[in-house]
C-alpha positions as a Markdown table, in Angstrom:
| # | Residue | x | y | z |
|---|---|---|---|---|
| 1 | Unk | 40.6 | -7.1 | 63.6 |
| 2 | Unk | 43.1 | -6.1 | 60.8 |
| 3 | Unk | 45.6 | -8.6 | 59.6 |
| 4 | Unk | 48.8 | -7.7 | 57.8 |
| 5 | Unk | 48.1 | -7.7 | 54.5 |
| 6 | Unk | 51.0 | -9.9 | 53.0 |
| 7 | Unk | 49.6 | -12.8 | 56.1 |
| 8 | Unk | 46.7 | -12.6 | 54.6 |
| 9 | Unk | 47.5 | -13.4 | 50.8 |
| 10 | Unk | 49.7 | -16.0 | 52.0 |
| 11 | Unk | 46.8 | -17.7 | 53.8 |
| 12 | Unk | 45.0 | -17.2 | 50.4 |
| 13 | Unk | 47.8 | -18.9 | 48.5 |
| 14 | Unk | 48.3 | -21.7 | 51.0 |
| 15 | Unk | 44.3 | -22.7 | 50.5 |
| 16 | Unk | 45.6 | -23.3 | 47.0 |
| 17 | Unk | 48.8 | -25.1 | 47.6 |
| 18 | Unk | 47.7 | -27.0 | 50.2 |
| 19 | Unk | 49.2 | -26.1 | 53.2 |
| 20 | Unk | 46.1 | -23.6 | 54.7 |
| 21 | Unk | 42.5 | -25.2 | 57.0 |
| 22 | Unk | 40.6 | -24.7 | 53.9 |
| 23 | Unk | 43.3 | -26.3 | 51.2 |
| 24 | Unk | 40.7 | -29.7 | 51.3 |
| 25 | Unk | 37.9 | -27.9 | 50.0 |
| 26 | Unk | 39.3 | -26.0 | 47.4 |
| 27 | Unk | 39.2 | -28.3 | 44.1 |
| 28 | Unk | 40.7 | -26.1 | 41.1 |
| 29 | Unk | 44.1 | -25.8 | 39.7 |
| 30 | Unk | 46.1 | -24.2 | 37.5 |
| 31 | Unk | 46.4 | -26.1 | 34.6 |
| 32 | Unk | 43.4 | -28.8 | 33.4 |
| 33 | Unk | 43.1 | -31.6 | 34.9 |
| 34 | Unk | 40.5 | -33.2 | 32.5 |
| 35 | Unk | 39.6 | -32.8 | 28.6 |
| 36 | Unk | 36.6 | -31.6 | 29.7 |
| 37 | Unk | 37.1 | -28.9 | 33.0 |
| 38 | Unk | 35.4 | -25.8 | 33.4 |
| 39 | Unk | 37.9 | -22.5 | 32.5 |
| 40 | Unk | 37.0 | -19.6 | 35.3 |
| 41 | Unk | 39.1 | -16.3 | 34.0 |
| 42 | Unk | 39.0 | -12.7 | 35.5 |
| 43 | Unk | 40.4 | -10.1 | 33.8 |
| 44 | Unk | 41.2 | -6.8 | 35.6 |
| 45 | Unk | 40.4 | -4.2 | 33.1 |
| 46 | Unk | 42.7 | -1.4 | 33.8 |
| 47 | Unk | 40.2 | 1.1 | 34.3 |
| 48 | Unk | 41.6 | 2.4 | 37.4 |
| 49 | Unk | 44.4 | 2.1 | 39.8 |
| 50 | Unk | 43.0 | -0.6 | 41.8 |
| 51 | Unk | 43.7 | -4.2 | 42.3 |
| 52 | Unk | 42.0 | -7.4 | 43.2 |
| 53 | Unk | 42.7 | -10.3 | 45.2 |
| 54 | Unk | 42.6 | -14.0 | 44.5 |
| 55 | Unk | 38.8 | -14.2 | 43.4 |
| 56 | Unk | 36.9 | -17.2 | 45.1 |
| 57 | Unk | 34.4 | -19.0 | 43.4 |
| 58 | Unk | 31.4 | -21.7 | 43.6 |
| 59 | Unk | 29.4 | -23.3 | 41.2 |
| 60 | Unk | 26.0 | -24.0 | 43.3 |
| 61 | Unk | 22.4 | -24.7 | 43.6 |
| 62 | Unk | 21.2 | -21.6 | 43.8 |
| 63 | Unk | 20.3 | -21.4 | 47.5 |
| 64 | Unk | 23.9 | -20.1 | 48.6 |
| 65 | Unk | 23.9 | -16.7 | 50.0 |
| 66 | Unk | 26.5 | -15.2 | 51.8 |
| 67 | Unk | 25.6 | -11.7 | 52.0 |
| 68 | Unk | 22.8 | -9.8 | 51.9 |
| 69 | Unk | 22.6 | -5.9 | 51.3 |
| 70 | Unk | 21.2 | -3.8 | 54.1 |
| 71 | Unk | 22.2 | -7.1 | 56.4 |
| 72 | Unk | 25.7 | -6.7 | 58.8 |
| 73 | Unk | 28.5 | -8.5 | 56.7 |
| 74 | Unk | 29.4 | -12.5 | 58.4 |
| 75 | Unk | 32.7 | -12.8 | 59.9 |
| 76 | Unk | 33.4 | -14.7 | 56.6 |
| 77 | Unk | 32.6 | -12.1 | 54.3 |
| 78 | Unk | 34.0 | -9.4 | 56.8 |
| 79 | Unk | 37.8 | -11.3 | 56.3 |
| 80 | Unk | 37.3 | -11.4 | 53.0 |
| 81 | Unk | 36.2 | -7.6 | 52.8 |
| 82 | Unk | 39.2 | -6.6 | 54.6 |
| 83 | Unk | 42.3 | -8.7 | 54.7 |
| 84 | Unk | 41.1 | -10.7 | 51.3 |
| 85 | Unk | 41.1 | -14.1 | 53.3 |
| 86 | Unk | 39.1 | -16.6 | 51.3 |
| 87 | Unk | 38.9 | -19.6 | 54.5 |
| 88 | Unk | 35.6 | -18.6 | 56.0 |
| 89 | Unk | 33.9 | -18.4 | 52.9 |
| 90 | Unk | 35.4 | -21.8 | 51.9 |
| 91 | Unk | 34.3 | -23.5 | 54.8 |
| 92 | Unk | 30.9 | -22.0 | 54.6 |
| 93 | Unk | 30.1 | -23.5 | 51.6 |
| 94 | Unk | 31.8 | -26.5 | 52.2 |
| 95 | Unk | 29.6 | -26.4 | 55.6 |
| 96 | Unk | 26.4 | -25.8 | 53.5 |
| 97 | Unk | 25.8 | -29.3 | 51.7 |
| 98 | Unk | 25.2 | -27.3 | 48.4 |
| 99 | Unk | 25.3 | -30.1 | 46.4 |
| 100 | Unk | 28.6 | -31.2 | 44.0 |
| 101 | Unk | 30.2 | -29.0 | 46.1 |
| 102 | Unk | 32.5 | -26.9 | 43.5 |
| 103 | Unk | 34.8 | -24.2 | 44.3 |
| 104 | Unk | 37.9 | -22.4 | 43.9 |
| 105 | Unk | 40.6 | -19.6 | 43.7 |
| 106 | Unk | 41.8 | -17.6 | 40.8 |
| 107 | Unk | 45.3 | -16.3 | 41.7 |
| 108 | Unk | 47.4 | -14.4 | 39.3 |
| 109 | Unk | 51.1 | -16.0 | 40.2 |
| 110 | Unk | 53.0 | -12.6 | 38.2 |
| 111 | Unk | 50.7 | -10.5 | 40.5 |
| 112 | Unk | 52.4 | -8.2 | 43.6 |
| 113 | Unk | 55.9 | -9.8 | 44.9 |
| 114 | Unk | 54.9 | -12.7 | 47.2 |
| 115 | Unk | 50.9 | -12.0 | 46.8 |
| 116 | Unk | 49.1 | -13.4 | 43.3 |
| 117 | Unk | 47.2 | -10.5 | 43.0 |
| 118 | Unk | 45.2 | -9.4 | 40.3 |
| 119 | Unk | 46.6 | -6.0 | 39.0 |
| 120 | Unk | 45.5 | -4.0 | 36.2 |
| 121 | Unk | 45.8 | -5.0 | 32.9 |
| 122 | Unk | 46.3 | -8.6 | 34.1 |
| 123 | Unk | 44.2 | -11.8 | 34.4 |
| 124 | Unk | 44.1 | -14.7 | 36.2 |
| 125 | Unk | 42.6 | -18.6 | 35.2 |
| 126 | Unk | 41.6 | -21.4 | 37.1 |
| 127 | Unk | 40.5 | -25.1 | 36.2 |
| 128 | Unk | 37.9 | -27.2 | 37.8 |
| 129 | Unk | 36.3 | -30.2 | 37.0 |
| 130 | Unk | 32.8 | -30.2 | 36.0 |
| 131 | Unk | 30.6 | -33.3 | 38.1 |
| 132 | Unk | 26.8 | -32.9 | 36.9 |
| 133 | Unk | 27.0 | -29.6 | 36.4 |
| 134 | Unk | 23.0 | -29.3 | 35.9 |
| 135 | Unk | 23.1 | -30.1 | 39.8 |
| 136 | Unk | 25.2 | -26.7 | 40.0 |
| 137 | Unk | 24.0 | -24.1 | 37.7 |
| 138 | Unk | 24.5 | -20.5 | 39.7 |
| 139 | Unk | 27.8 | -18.6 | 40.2 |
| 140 | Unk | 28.9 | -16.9 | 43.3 |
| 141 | Unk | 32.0 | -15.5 | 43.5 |
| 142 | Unk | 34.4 | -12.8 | 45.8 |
| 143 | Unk | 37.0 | -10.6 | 45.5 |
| 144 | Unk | 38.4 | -8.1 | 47.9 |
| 145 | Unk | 39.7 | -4.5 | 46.0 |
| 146 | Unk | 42.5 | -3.5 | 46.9 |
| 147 | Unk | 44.1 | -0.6 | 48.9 |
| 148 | Unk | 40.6 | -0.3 | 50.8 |
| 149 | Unk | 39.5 | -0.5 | 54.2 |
| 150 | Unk | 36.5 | -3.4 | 53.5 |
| 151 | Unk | 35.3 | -3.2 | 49.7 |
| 152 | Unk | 34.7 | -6.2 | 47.6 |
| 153 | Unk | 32.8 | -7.4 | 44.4 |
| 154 | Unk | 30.3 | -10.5 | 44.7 |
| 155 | Unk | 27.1 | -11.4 | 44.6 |
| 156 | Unk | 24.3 | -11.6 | 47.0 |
| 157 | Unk | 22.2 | -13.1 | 44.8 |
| 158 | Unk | 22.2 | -16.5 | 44.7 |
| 159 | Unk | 20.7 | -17.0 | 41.3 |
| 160 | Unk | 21.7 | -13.9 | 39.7 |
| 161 | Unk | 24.1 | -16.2 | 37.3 |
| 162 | Unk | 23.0 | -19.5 | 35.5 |
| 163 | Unk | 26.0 | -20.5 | 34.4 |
| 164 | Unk | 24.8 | -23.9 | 32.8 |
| 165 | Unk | 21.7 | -24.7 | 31.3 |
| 166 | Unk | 19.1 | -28.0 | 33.0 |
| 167 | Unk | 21.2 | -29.8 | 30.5 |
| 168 | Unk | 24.6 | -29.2 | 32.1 |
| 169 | Unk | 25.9 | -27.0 | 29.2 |
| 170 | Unk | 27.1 | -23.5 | 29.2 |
| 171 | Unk | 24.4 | -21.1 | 29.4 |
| 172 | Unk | 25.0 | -18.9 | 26.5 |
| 173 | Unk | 25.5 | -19.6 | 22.7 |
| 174 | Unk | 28.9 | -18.1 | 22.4 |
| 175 | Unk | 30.4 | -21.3 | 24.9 |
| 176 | Unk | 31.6 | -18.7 | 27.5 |
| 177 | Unk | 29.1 | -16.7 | 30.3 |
| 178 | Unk | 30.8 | -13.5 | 30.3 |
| 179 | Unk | 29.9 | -11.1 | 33.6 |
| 180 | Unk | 31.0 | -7.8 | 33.9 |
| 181 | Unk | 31.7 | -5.9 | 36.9 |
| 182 | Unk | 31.1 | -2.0 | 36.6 |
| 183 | Unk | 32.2 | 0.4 | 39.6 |
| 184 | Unk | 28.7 | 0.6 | 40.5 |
| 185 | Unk | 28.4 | -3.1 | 41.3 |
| 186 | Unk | 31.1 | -2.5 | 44.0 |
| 187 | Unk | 30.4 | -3.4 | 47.7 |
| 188 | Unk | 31.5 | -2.1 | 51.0 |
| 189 | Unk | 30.9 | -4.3 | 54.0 |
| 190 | Unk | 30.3 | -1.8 | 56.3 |
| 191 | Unk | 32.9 | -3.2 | 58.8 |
| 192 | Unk | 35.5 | -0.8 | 58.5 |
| 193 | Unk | 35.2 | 3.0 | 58.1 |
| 194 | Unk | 36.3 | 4.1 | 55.1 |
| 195 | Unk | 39.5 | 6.8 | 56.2 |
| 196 | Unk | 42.3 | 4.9 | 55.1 |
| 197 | Unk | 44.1 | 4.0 | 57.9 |
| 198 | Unk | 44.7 | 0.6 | 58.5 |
| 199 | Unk | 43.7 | -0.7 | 54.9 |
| 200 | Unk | 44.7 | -3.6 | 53.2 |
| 201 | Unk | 47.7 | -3.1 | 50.5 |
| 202 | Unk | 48.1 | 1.0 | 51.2 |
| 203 | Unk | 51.4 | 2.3 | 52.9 |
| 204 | Unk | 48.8 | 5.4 | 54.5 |
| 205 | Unk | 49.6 | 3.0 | 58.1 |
| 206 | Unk | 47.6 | 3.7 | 61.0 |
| 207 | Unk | 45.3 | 2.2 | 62.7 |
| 208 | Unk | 41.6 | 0.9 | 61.2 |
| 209 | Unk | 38.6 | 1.9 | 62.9 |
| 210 | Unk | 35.9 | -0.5 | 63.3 |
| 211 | Unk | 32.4 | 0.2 | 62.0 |
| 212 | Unk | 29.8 | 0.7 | 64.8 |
| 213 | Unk | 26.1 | -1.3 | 63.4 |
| 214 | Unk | 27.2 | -1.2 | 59.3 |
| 215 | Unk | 25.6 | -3.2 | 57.1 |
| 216 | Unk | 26.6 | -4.2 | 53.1 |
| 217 | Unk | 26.1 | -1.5 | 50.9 |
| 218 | Unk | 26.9 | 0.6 | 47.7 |
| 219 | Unk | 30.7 | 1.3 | 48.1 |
| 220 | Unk | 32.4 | 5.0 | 47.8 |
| 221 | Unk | 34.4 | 6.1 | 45.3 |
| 222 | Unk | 37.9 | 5.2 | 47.1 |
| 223 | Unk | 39.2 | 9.0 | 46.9 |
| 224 | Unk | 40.7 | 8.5 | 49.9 |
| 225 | Unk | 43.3 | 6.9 | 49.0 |
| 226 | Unk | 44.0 | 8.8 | 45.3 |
| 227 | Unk | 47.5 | 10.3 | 45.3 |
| 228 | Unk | 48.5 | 7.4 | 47.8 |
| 229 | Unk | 51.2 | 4.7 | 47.0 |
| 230 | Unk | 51.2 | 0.8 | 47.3 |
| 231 | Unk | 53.5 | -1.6 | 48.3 |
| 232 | Unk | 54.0 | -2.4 | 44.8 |
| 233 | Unk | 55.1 | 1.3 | 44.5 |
| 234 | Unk | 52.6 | 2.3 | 42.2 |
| 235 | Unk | 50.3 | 5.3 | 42.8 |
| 236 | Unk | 46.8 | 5.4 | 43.1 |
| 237 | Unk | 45.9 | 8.1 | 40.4 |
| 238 | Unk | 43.1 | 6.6 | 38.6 |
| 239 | Unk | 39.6 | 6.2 | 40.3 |
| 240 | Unk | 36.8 | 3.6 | 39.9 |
| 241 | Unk | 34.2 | 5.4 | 37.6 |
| 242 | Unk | 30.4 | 4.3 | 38.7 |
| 243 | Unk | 29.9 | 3.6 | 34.4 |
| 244 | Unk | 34.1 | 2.0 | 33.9 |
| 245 | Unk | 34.1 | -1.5 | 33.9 |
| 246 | Unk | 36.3 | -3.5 | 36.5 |
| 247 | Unk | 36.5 | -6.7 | 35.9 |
| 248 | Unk | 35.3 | -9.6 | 33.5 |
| 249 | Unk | 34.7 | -12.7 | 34.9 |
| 250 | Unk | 34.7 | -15.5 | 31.9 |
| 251 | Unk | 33.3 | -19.2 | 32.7 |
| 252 | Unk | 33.9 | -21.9 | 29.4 |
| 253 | Unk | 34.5 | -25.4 | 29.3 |
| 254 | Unk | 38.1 | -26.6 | 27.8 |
| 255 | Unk | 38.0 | -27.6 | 24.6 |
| 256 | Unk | 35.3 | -25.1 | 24.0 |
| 257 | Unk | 32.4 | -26.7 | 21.7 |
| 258 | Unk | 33.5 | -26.8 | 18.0 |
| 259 | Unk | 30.0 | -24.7 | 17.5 |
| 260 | Unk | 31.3 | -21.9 | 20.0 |
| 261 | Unk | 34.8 | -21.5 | 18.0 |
| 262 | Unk | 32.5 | -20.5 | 14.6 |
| 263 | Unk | 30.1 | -18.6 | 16.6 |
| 264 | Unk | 33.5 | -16.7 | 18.1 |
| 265 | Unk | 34.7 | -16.6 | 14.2 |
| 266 | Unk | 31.4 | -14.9 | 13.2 |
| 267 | Unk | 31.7 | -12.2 | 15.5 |
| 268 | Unk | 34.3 | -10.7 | 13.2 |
| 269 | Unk | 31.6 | -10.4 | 10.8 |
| 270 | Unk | 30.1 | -8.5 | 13.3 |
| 271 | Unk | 28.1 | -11.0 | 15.4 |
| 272 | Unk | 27.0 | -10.0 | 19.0 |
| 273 | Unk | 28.5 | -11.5 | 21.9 |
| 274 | Unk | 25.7 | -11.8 | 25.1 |
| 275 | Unk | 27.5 | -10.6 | 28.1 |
| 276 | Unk | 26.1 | -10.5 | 31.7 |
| 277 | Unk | 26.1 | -7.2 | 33.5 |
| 278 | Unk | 26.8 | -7.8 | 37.6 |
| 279 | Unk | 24.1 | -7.9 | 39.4 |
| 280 | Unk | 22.9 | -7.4 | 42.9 |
């Protein structure tokens, strides 16, 4: 059943302040809280006209999966496909006994009026502190794209990003674990069709129509909402390429290692900089 969109954010932004079911569960910030917490970033890249919404995140063992491609999308993921409501996810893993037990929301607070939204061009940063974080070494992470009728980027592999090394460090020499999201690592939960109407952060209106039997797949190209306009009153005029990249997703620890700052230096001398390419 489709929410109003604006409800929906605001149930997002109340797991962060506090006032939503899932506020207990959700243990980053905005600011640090340590010397020592882990920085979660995600950029949009402005490659299209498409934004994201607050991106949920866990640091776990490696034996959380919430979706499964070719599998019908959970309730959890479903909300989250559709209205970008992060509770059922939270509660999930908060339900699953991954050990440590780390997650949280990046909002972007200059994002749509009244919805920290993730637009392009702009990125958002969280804060959480890191408890044994050899215990916790994979990534998962969601984000609903928005206007669409049920597409989203995560990952439903569990272990398709160490994050930290056995040791508890960050697991790649630069001090930052970079992913990047292309437009062919885009999902569609296969819980709405794809027409238009009804979909989240689009003023097309109507009515959604429920998908009969889907299951997670390859999302489509979105066209059918190019030449369409927002709430934000912007227009929809710029597609998400298959080969453009979406988003970056950046995870480093704050104060970054004083070895990572002259590896960073370096790279003006032309250094490489290992980046992680999504993954299913």
């Amino acid at each position: 059943m489709k929410l109003a969109y604006l409800s929906s954010l605001a149930i997002a932004g109340c797991v962060l302040g506090g006032i939503g079911p899932a506020s207990a569960q959700i243990m980053s910030t905005d600011t640090p809280s340590t010397p020592h917490d882990i920085r979660v970033t995600i950029t949009n890249e402005g490659n299209s006209s498409f934004t994201l919404t607050p991106l949920w995140f866990a640091f776990q063992d490696g034996t959380f999966d919430f979706f499964d491609a070719g599998m019908p999308a959970s309730m959890s993921l479903e909300n989250l496909a559709e209205d970008g409501i992060v509770d059922g996810l939270v509660n999930d893993f908060n339900m699953s006994g991954v050990p440590g037990n780390r997650q949280g929301l990046v909002l972007q607070p200059q994002g749509f009026p009244g919805a920290p939204v993730i637009e392009p061009g702009e990125t958002g940063t969280a804060y959480i502190t890191a408890l044994n974080p050899a215990d916790y070494r994979y990534l998962s992470f969601a984000s609903m794209v928005i206007p669409s009728n049920d597409t989203f980027i995560g990952n439903d592999d569990p272990t398709a990003y160490q994050v930290f090394t056995a040791a508890g460090e960050i697991n790649d020499p630069s001090g930052a674990y970079t992913i990047q999201i292309f437009g062919s690592d885009v999902w569609d939960a296969g819980t709405e069709e794809n027409l238009g109407d009804g979909a989240a952060f689009s003023t097309i209106g109507g009515t959604a129509t429920d998908t009969v039997g889907g299951s997670v797949g390859a999302a489509g190209d979105l066209s059918e909402f190019l030449n369409t306009t927002t709430p934000a009153q912007t227009t929809i005029t710029d597609l998400i390429g298959s080969g453009e990249l979406l988003a970056t997703i950046t995870i480093s620890q704050v104060p970054e290692p004083t070895g990572s700052v002259l590896l960073l230096l370096g790279l003006v001398g032309g250094l490489g900089w290992r980046r992680h390419s999504a993954q299913p």
